[in-house]
N, C-alpha and C positions, 0 to 999 in steps of 0.2 A: 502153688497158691490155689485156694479154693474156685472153684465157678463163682461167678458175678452174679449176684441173686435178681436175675431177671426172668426169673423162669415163675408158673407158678408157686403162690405161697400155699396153695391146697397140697403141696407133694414132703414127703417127707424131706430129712437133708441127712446124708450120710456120703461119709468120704471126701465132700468138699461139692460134693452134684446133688440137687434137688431130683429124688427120685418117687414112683410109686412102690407100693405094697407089692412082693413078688407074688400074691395071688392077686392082684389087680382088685381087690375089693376095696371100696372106702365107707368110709361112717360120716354121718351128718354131723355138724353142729348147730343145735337150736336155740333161739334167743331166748331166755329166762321173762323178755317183756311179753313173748307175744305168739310164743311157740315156731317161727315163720323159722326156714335154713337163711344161718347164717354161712354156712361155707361147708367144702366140704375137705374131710383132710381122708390119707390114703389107713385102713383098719390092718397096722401091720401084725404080724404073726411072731414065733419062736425063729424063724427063719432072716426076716427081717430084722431081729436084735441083733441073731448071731453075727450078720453082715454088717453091723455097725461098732460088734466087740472087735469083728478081725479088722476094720477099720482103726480103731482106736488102738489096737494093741500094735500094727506096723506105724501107726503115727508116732506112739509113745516113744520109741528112743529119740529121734530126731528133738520133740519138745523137749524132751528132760533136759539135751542136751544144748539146747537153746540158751544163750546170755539172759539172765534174768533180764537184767535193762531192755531186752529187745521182747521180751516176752510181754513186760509191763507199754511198750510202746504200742506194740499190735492191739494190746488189750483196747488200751484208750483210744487207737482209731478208733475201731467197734466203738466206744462208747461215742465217740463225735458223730459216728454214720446215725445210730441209735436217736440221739439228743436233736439231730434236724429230724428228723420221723417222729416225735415224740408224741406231734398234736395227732396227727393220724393213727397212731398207735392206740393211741387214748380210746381213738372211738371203737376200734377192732377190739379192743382189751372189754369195755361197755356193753358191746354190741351179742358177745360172747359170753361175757360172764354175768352179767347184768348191773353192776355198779353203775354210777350215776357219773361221766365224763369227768367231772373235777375229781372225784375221788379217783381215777383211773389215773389223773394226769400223776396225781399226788403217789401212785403205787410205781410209776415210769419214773417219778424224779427219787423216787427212791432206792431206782435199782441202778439209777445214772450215779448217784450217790456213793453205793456199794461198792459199785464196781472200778468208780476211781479211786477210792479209799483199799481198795487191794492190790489195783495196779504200783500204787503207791507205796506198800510193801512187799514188791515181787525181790528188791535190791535188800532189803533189809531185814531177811531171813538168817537169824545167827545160829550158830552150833557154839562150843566151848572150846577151851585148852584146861586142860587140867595138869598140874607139878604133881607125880608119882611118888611114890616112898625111894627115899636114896638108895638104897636097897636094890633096888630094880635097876641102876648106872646112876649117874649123879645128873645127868642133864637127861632121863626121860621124863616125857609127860605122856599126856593123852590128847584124842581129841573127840571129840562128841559131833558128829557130820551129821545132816540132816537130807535126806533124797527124799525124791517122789514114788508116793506108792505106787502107782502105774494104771490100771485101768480103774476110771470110777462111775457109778451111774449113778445118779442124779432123778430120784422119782419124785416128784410134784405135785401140790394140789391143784382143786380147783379156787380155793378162797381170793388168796392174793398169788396168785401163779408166777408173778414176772418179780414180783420180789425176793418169795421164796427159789426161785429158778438160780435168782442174782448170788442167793447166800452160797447159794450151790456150787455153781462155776466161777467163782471171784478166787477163792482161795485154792480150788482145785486147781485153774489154769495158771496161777502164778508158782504154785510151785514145783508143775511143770509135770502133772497128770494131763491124761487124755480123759474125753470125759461120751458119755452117751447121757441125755436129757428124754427123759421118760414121762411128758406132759401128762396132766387130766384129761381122759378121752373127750369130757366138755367144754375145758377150753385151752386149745392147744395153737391155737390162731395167733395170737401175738407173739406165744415163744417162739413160732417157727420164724417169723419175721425178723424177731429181732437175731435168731440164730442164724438165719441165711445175712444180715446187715455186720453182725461179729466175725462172721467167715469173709464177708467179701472186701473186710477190711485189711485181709493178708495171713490169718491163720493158715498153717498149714493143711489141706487135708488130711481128714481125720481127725484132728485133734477136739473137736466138737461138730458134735454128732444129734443128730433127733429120730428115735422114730415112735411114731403115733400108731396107737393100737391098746387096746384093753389089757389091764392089768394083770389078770390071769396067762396072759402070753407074755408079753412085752416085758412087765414088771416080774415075773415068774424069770425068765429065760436071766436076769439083771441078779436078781437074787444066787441062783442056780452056778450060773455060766462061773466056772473056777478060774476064768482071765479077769473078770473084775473081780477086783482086790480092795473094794472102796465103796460103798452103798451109803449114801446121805439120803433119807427117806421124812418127810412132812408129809402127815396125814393123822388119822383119828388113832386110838391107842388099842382096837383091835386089831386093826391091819397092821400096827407094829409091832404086836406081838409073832405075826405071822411071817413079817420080815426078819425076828429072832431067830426063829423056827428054824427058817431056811440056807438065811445066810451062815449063822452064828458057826453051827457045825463047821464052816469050812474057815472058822479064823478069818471072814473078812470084816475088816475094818467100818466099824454100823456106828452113824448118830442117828437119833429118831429125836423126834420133834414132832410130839403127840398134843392130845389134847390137854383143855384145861378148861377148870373154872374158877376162874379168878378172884379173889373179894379183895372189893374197894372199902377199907375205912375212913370215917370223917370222924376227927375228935369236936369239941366244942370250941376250940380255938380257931379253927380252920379259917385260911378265906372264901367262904361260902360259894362267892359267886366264881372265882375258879372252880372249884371243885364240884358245882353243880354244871359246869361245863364239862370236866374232864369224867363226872359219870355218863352226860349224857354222848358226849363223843366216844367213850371207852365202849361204852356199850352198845352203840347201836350205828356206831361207824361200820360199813360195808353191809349195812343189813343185819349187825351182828355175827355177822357170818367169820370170827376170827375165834384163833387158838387162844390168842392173850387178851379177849374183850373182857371188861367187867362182868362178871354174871353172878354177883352176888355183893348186895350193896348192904355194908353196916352204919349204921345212922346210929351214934351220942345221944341220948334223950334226951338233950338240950337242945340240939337243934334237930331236932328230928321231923318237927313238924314244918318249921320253916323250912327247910331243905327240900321236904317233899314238894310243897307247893310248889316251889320254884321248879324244881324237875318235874311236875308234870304240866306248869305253862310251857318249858321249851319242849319237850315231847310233843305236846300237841301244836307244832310248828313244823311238825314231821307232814307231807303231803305225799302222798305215794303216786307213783307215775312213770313214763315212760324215762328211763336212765340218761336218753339223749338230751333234754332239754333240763332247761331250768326252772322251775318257779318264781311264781312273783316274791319281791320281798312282802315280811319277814319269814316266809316261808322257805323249807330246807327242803330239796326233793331226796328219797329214799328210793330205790328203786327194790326187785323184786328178789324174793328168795333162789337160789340158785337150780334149785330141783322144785317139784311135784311133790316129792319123798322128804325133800326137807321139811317145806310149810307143812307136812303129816305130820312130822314128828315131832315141831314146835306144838301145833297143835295138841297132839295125845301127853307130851309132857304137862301143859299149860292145865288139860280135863285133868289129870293126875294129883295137879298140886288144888285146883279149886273142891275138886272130890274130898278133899283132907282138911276142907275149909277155906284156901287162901279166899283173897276179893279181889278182882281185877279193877285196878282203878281208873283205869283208861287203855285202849287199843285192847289189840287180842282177839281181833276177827277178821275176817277174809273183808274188802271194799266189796260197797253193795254198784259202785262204778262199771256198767257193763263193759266200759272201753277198756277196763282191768281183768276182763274176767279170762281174757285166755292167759294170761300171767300169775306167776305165782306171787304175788302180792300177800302183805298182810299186816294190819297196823300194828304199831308198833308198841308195848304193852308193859306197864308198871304193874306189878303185884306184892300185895302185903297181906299178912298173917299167914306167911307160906310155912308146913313145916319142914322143918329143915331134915325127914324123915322121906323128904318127897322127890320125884323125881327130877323138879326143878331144879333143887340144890344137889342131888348124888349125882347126878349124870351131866353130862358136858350138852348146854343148851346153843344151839349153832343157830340163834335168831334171835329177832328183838325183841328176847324178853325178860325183865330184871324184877327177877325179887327183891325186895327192901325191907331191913330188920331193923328195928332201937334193942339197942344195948346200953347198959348202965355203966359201963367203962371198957377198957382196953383189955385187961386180962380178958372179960365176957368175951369180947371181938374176935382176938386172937384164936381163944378156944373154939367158935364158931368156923373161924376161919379156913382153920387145920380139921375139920369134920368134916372129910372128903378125901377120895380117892387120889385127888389129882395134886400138881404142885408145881402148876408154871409161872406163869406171875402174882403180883398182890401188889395193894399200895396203900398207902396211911395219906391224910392228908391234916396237918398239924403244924404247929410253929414250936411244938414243943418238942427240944432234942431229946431229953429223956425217953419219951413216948416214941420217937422213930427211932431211937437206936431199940429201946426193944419189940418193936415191931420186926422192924431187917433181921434181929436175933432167933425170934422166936417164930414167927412165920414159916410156916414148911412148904418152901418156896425158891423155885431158882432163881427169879428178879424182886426184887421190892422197890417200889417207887414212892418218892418221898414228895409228895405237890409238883407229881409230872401224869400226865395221861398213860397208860398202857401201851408202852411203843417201843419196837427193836432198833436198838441204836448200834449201826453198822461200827462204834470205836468200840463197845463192849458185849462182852461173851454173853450169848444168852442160850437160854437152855432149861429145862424142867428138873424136877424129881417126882417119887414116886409113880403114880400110871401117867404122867407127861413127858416121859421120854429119858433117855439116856445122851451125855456128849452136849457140844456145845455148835453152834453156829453164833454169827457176827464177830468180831474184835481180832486181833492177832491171835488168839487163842485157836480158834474154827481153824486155821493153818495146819496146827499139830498133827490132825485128823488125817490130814493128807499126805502127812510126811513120815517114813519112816527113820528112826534113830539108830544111828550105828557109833560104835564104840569102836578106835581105833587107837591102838600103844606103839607110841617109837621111843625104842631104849639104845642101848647100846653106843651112844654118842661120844663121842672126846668132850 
């Protein structure tokens, strides 16, 4: 059984012991509100991976061989130890990544979620019988067995870290992988916590593993190392390319789970004030800061004008401010972009698309608030007459900021929609079935939401096309990934 996670959470976790970096170096983590150290965790190297593959790989027979029932049990301790930590969590997850404490809470009961939704299928993993051609004896069949692929790693963002962590290790540990968890070097503070409270729940050593360190070592060695047989990667669709690259050659087992830029449709029939709800939460939930936010908003020119208004009264209800606290009602606190580098690049896209003519119709500037000014802050911004030629709409926007288009109907939409690289989520918002089944049809798009917000729903598969990615995470489906198919014949029988 693992060490009792009483040691500190600044130290890595491998083999079941909170340990440091074997060059004893650490790296900081700083608060996105205010630049100050938030903690500091240990800067592991290629040396430190390998110590957590050959962890994982002498773990690995024991789990595989583990009763699934017993495997789904240990899981849900973890989750019970997790669920009393959860308000605490909340603010380390805040404190770190910069999200706004209820939305932290909301990313924790998410991954409470996940993860009892997997333990819940560790028993109910099936394979087949197949009746053979008589041919082959009169009573042979087949059978279709399902095993664990064996070592997997687990690389992570910084956006939503503890959810996508969740999609990571729910399905790999149920079917009875070893896993190593390859946090964002910025925010790695909550995973370690909750991974040292999942181990000390009775996981065997080894069988979940952390080590913190920059992606060129840690995530390089993950890719590389020919013991993991299993690479689940979330992140932008450069660096998944690079994770092709590396892994691909060697035949291991790759989901990516890249970016995106979503478009939200409204037909004229829609109920308005939903759906001016679920662009404004789709969009500028976490800061914007998500793979599957709205980033590209089509407005009906029937309602186009009304819809605007509305969306830019609850926009400017946006109040920017320190993540910890709350605002007065009816004000909604925002907190801060997660880098330096990001509010750049919101920026330089935002000069990109007004250089081409858009208008900004609100937010879209740094706060002139000096008690903001060592955070990366930035109001949060509607623009229209954007071309769609611009870098607003080609490229994947990772902040609050939403173009908005009138179209003269659904074909226009659609066509708009699919003018772009990417293809992870999308949504219609209509009471008309006709208009959503050919939206779900013709959308080049791995989710289509039919008058629901942009949200991964742990019963069903989700997953991109085109430059968002390959493979699937959430649903019984994300399982397959981790499991290898073996084909087995008994003939000969009386």
């Amino acid at each position: 059984m693992a060490e009792v996670a009483s040691a500190s959470m600044t130290k890595m976790y491998v083999k079941g012991q909170w340990v440091e970096a074997q060059s004893g170096e650490t790296q900081e983590v700083r608060s996105p509100h205010d630049g100050s150290v938030v903690d500091t965790v240990p800067r592991g190297s290629r040396d430190d991976a390998r110590a957590a593959i050959r962890a994982a790989e002498d773990a690995f027979p024991e789990w595989a061989d583990t009763a699934a029932d017993e495997r789904a049990r240990l899981i849900l301790a973890g989750v019970e130890k997790v669920k009393e930590k959860q308000k605490d969590l909340a603010k380390v997850l805040s404190a770190e990544q910069g999200k706004p404490v209820f939305e932290a809470m909301g990313e924790i009961h998410h991954f409470l979620h996940g993860m009892t939704f997997y333990a819940g299928l560790a028993s109910k993993i099936r394979g087949a019988q197949v009746p053979l051609p008589p041919d082959m004896g009169k009573h042979s069949y087949g059978l279709v067995l399902k095993r664990p692929v064996g070592v997997c790693g687990a690389i992570v963002p910084w956006n939503f870290p503890i959810t996508l962590m969740g999609t990571k290790i729910g399905p790999a540990l149920i079917a009875g992988n070893t896993v190593i968890v390859k946090p964002a070097s910025s925010t790695p503070l909550t995973s370690l916590q909750i991974i040292g409270l999942l181990n000390e729940a009775g996981l065997p050593a080894g069988v979940l593993n952390c080590v913190t360190g920059p992606g060129r070592e840690v995530g390089e060695e993950l890719l590389e190392n020919p013991v993991v047989r299993r690479i689940a990667f979330t992140g932008e669709s450069g660096t998944g390319r690079r994770v092709m690259e590396v892994a691909g050659p060697q035949f291991k087992r790759i989901t990516l789970e890249l970016g995106g830029s979503d478009p939200m449709i409204v037909m004229p029939d829609a109920d308005l004030r939903k759906a001016v709800s679920g662009a404004m939460i789709g969009r500028f939930w976490n800061c914007g800061q998500a793979c599957l936010a709205v980033k590209r908003l089509y407005l009906h020119e029937e309602i186009h004008d009304e819809f605007l208004e509305a969306l830019l009264k609850k926009v400017g209800s946006y109040e920017l401010g320190d993540p910890a606290t709350r605002p007065e009602k009816p004000f909604v606190r925002m907190g801060p972009l997660h880098t330096a580098e990001q509010r750049e690049e919101i920026e330089s896209q935002l000069a990109d698309a007004t250089s081409k003519g858009a208008e900004v119709l609100i937010g879209g500037s740094r706060p002139d608030d000096p008690a903001l000014g060592s955070g990366h802050y930035f109001h949060p911004a509607v623009v229209a007459n954007v071309s769609h030629h611009s870098r607003l709409v080609q490229e994947e926007v990772f902040g609050p900021v939403l173009p908005v288009f009138k179209v003269k109907d659904l074909d226009e939409a659609i066509v708009l929609a699919n003018d772009n690289q990417y293809g992870l989520g999308s949504s219609i918002w209509t009471q008309n079935l006709t208009w959503s089944n050919q939206a779900i049809r013709e959308i080049q798009a791995g989710v289509t939401w039919v008058n629901q917000i942009h949200y991964g729903y742990d019963e069903l598969p989700f997953g991109g096309v085109k430059a968002s990615g390959i493979g699937h995470e959430h649903g019984p489906e994300a399982v397959d990934y981790y499991q290898e198919t073996k084909g087995a014949v008994i003939g000969g029988l009386a």
